[in-house]
Biopython code that builds the backbone (N, CA, C, O; Angstrom):
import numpy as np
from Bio.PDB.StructureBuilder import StructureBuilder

atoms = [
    (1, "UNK", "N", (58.218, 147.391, 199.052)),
    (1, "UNK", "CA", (57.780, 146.896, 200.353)),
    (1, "UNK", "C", (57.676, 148.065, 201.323)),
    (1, "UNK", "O", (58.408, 149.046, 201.194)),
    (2, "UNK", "N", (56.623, 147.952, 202.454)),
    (2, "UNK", "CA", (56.680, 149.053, 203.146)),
    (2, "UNK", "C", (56.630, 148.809, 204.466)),
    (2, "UNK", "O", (55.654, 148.217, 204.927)),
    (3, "UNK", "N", (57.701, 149.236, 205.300)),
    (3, "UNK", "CA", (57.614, 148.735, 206.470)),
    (3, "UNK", "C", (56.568, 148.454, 207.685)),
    (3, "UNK", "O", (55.823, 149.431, 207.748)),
    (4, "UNK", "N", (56.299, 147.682, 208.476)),
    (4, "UNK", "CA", (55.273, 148.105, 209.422)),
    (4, "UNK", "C", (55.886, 147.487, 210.877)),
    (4, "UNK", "O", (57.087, 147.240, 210.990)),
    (5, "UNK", "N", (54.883, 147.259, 212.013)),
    (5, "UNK", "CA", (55.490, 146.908, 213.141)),
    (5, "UNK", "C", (54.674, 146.656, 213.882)),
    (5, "UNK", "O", (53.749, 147.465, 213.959)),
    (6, "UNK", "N", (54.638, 145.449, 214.749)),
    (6, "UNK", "CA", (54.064, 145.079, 215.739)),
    (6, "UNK", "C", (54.185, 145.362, 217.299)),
    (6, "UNK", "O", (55.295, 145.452, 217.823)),
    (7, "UNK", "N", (53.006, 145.501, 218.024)),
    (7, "UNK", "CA", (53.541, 146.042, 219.804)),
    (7, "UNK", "C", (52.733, 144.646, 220.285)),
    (7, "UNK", "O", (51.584, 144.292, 220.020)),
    (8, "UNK", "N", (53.907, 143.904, 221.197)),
    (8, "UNK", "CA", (53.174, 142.470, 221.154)),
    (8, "UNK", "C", (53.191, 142.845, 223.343)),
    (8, "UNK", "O", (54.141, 143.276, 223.996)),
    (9, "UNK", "N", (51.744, 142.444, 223.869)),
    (9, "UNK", "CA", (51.908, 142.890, 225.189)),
    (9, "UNK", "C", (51.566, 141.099, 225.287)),
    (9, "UNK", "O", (50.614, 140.437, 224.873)),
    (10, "UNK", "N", (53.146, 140.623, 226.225)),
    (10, "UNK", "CA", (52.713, 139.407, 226.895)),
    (10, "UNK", "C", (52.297, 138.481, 227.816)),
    (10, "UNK", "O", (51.946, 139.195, 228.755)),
    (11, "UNK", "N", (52.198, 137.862, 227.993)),
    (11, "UNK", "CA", (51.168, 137.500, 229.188)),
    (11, "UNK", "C", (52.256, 137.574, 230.430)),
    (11, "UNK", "O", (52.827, 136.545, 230.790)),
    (12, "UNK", "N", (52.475, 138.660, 230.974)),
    (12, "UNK", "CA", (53.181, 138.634, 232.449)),
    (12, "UNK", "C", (54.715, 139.434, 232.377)),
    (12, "UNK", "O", (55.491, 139.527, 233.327)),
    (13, "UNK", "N", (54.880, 139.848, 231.331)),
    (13, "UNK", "CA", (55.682, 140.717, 230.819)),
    (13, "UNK", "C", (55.616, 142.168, 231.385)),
    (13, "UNK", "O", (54.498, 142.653, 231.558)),
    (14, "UNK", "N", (56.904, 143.019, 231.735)),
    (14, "UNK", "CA", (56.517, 144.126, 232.581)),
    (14, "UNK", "C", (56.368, 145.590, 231.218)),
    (14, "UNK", "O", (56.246, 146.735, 231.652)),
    (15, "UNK", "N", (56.388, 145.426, 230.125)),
    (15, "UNK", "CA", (56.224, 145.880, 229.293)),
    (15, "UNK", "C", (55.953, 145.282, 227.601)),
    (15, "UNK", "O", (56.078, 144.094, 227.302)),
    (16, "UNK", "N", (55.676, 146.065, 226.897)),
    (16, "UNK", "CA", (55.195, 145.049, 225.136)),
    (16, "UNK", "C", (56.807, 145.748, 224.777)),
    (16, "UNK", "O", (57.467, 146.746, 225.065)),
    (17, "UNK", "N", (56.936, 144.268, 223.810)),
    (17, "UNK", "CA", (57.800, 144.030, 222.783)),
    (17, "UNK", "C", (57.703, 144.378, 221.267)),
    (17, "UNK", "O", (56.727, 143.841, 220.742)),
    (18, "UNK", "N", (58.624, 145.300, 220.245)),
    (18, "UNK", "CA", (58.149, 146.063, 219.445)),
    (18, "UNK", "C", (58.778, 144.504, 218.389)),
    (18, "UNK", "O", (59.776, 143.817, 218.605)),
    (19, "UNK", "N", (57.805, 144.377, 217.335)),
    (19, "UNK", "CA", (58.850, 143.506, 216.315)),
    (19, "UNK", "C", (58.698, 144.417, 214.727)),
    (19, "UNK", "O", (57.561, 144.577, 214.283)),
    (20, "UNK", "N", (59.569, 144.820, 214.167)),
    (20, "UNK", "CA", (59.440, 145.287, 212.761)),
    (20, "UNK", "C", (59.626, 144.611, 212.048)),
    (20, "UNK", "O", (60.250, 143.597, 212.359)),
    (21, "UNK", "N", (59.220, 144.795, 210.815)),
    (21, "UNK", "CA", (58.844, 143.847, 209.894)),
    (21, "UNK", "C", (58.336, 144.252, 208.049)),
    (21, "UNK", "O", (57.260, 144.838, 207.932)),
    (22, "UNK", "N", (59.035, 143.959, 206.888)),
    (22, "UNK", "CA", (58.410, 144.519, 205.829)),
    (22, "UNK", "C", (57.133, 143.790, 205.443)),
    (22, "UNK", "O", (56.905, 142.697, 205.961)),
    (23, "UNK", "N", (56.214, 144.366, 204.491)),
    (23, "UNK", "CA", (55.253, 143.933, 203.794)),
    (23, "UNK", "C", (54.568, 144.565, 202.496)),
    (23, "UNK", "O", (54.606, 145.785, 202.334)),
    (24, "UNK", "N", (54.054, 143.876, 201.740)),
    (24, "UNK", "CA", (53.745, 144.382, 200.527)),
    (24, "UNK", "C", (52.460, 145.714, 200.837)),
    (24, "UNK", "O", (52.628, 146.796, 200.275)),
    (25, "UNK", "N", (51.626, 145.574, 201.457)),
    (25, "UNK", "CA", (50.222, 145.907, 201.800)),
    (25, "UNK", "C", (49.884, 146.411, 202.954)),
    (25, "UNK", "O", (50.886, 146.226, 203.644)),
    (26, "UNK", "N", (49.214, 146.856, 203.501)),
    (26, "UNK", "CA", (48.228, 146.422, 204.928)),
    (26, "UNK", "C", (47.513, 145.396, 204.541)),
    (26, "UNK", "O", (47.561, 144.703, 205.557)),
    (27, "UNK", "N", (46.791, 144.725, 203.672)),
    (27, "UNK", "CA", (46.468, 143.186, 203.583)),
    (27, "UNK", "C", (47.585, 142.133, 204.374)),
    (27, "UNK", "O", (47.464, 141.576, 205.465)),
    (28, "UNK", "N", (48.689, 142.087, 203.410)),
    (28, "UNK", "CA", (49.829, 141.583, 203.982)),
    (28, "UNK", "C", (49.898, 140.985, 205.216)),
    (28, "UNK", "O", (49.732, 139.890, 205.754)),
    (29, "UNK", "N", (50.307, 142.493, 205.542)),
    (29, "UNK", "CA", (51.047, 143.571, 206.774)),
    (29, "UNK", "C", (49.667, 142.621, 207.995)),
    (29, "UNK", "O", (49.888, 141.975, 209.020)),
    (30, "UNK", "N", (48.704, 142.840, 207.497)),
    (30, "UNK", "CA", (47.241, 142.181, 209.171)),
    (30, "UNK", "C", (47.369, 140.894, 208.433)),
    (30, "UNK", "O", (46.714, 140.094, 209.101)),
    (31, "UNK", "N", (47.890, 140.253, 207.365)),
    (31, "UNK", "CA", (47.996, 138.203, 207.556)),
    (31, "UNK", "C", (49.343, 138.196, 208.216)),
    (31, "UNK", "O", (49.372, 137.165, 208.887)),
    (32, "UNK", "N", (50.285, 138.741, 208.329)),
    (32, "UNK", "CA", (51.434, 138.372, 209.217)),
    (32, "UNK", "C", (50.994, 138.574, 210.859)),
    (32, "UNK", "O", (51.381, 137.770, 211.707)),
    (33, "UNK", "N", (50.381, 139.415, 211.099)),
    (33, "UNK", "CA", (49.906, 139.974, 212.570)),
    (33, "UNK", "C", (48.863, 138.723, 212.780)),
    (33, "UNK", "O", (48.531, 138.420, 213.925)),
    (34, "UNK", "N", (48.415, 138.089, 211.779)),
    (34, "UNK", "CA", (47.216, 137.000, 212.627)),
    (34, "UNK", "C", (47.794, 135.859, 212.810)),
    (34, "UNK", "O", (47.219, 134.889, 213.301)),
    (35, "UNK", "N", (49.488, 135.877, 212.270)),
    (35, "UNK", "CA", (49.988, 135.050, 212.673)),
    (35, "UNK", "C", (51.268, 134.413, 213.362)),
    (35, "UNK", "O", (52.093, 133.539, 213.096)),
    (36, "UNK", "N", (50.954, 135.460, 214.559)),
    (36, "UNK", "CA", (51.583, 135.750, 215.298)),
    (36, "UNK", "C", (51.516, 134.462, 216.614)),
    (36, "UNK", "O", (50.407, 133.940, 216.729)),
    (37, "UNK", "N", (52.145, 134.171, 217.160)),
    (37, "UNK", "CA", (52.082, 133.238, 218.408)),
    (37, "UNK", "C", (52.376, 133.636, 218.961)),
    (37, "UNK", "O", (51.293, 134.079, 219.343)),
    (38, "UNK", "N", (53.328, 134.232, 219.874)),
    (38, "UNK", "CA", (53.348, 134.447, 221.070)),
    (38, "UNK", "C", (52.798, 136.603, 221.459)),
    (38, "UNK", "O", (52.890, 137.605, 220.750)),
    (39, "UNK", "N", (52.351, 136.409, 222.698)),
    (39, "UNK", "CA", (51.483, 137.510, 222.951)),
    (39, "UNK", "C", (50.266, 137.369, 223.249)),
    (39, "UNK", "O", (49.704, 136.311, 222.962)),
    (40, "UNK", "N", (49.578, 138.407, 223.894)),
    (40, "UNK", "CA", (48.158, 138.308, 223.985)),
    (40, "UNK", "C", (47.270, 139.199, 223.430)),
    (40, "UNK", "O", (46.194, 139.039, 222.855)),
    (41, "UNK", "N", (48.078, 140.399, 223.778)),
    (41, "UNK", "CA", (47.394, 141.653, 223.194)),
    (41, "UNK", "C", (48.402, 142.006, 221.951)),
    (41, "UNK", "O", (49.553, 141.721, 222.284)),
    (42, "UNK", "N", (48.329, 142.560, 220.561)),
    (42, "UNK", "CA", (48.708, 142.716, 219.517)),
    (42, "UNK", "C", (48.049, 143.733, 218.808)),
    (42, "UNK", "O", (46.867, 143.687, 218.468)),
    (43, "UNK", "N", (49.267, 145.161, 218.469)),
    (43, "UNK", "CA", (48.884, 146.243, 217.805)),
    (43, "UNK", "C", (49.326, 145.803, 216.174)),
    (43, "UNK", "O", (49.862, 144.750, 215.829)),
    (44, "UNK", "N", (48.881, 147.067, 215.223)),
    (44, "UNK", "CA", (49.662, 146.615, 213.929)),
    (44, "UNK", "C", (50.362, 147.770, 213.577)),
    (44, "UNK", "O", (49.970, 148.610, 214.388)),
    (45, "UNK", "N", (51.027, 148.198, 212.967)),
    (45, "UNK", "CA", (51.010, 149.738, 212.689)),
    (45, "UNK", "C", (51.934, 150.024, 211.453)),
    (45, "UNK", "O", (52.872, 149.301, 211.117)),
    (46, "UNK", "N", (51.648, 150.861, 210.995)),
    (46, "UNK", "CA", (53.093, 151.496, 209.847)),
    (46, "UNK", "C", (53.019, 152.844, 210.172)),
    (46, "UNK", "O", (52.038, 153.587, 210.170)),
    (47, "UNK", "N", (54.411, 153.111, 210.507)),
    (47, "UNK", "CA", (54.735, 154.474, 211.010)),
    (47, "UNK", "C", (54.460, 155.093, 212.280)),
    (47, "UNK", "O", (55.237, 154.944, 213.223)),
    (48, "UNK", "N", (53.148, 155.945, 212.391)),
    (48, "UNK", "CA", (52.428, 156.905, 212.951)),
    (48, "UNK", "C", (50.453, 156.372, 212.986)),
    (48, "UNK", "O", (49.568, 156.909, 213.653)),
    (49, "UNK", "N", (50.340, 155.349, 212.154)),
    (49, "UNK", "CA", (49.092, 154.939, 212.047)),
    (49, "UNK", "C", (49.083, 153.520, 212.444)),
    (49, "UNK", "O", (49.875, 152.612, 212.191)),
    (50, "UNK", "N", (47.703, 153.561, 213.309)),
    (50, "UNK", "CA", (47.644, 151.838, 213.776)),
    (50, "UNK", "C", (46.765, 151.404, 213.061)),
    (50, "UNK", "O", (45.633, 151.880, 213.159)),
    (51, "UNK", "N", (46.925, 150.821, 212.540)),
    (51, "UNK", "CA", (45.911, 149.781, 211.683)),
    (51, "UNK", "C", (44.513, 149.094, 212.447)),
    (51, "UNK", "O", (43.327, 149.191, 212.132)),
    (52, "UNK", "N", (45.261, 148.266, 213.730)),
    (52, "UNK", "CA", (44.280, 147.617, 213.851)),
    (52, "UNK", "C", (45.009, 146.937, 215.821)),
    (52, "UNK", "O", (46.176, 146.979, 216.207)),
    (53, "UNK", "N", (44.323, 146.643, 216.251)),
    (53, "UNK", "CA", (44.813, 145.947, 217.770)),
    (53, "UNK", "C", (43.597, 145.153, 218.103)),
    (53, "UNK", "O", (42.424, 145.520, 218.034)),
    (54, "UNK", "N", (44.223, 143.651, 218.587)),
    (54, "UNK", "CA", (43.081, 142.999, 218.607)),
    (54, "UNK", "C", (44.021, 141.885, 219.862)),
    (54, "UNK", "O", (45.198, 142.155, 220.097)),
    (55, "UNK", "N", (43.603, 141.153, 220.290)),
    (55, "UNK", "CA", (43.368, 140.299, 221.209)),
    (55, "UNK", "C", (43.286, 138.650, 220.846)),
    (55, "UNK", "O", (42.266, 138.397, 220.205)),
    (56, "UNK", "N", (44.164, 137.437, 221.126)),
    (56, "UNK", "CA", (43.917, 136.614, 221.157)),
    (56, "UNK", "C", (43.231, 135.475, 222.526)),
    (56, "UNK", "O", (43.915, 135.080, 223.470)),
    (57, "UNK", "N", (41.968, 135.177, 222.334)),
    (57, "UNK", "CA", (41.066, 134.419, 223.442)),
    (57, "UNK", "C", (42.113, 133.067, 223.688)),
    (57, "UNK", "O", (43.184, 132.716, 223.192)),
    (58, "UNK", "N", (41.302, 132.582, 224.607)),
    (58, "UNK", "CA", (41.689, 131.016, 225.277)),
    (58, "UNK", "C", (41.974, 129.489, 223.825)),
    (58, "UNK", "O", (42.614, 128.442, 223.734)),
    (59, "UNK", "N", (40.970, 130.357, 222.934)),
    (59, "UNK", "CA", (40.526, 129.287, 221.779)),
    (59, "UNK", "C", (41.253, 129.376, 220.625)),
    (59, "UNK", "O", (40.962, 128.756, 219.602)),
    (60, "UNK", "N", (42.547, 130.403, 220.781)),
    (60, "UNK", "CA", (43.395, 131.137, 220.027)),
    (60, "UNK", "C", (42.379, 131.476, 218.515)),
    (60, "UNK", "O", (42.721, 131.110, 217.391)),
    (61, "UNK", "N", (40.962, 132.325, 218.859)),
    (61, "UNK", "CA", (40.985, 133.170, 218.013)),
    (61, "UNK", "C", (40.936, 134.641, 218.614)),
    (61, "UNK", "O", (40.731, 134.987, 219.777)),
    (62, "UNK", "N", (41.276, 135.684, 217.067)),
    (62, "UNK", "CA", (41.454, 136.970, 217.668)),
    (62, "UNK", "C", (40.514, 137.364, 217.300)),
    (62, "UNK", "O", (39.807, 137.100, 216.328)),
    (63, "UNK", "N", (40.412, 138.586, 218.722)),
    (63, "UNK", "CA", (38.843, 139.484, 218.860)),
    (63, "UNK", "C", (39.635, 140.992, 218.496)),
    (63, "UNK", "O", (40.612, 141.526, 219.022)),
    (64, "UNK", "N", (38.638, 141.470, 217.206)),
    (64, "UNK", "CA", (39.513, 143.460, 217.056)),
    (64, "UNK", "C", (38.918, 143.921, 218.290)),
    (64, "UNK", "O", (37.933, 143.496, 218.895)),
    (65, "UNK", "N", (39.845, 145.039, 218.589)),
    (65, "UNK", "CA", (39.557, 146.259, 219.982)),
    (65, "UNK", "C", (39.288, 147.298, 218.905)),
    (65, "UNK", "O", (39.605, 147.237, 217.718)),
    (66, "UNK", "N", (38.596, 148.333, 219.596)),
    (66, "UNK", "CA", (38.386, 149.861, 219.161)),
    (66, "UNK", "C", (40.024, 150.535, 218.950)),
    (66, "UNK", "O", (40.927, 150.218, 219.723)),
    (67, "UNK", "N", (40.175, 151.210, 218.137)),
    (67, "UNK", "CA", (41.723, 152.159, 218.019)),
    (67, "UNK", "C", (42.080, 153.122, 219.122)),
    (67, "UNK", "O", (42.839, 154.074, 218.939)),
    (68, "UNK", "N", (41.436, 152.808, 220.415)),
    (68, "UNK", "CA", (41.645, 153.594, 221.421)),
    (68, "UNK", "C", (43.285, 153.865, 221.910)),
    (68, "UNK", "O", (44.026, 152.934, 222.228)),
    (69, "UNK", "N", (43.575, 154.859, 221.907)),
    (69, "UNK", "CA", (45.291, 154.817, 222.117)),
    (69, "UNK", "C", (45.727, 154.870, 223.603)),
    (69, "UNK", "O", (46.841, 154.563, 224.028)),
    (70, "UNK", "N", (44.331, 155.451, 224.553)),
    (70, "UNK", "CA", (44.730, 155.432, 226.127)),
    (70, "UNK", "C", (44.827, 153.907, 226.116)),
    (70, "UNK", "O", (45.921, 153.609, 226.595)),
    (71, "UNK", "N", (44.230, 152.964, 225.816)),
    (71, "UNK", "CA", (44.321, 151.477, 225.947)),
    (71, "UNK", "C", (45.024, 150.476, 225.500)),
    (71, "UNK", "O", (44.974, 149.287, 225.816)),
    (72, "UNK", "N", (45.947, 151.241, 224.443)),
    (72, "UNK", "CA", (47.155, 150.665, 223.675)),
    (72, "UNK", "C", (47.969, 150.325, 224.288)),
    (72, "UNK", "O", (48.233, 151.227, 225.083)),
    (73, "UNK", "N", (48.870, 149.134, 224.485)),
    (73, "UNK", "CA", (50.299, 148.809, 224.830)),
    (73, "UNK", "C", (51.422, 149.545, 224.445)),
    (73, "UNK", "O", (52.461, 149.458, 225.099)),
    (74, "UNK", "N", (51.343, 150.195, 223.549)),
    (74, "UNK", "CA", (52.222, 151.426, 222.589)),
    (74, "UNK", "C", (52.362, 152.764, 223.547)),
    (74, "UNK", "O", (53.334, 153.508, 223.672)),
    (75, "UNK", "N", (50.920, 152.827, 224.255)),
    (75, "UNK", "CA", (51.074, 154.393, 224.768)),
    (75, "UNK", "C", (51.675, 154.332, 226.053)),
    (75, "UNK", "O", (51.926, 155.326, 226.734)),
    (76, "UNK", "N", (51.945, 152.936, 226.439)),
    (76, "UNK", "CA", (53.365, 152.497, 227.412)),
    (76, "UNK", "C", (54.462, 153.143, 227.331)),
    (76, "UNK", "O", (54.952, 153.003, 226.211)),
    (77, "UNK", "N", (55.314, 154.044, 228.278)),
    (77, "UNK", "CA", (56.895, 153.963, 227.547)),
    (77, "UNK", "C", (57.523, 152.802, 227.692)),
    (77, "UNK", "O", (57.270, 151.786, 228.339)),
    (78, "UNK", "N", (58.583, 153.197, 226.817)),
    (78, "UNK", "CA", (59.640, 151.898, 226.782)),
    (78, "UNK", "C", (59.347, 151.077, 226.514)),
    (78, "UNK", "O", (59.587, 150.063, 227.169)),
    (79, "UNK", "N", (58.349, 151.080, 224.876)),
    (79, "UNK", "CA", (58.231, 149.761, 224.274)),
    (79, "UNK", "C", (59.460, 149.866, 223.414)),
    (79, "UNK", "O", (59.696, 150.856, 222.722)),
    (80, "UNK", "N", (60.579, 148.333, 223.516)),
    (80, "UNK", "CA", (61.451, 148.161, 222.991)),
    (80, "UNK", "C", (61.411, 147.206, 222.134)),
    (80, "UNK", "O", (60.718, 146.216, 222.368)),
    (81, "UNK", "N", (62.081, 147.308, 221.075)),
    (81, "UNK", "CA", (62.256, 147.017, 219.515)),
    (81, "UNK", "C", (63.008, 145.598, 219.502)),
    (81, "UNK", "O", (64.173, 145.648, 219.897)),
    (82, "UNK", "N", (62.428, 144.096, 219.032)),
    (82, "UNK", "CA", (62.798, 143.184, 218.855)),
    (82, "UNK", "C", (63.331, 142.910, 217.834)),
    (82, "UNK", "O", (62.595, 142.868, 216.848)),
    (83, "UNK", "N", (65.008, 142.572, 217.617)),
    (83, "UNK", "CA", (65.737, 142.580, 216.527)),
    (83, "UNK", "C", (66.187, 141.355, 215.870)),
    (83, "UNK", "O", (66.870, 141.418, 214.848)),
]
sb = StructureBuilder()
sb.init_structure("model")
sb.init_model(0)
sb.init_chain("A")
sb.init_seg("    ")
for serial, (resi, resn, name, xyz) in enumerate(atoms, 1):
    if name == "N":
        sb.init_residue(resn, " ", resi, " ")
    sb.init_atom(name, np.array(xyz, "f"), 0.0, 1.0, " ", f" {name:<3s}", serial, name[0])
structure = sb.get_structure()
């Protein structure tokens, strides 16, 4: 299994919440991230690499963002680790 981790930014929250998490894959690793509930904005990552950050709409489906890191919830400090 290989670890990965989520940066969950929530709706009115003064910073994103980190959650870690194992998985077999990055297949896996992005079906656990789509099924995620609470949050709005949602990174994916293992390690040092982001996989993927995408956005859930009004209609709770998710839209992918570009891998831009100025626009990441991550490049926040003091994203703290949900245990």
């Amino acid at each position: 299994m290989r670890v990965f981790y989520l940066v969950l930014q929530e709706e009115g929250a003064e910073r994103p919440c980190r959650v870690d998490f194992n998985a077999a894959d990055d297949y896996q690793a992005f079906q656990q991230a789509l099924n995620v509930r609470r949050g709005q904005g949602v990174e994916l990552w293992e390690g040092e690499r982001l996989l993927v950050r995408m956005t859930k709409s009004v209609d709770n489906l998710w839209k992918l963002l570009p891998r831009d890191p100025v626009a990441c919830p991550s490049a926040m400090p003091s994203v703290t680790a949900a245990r």
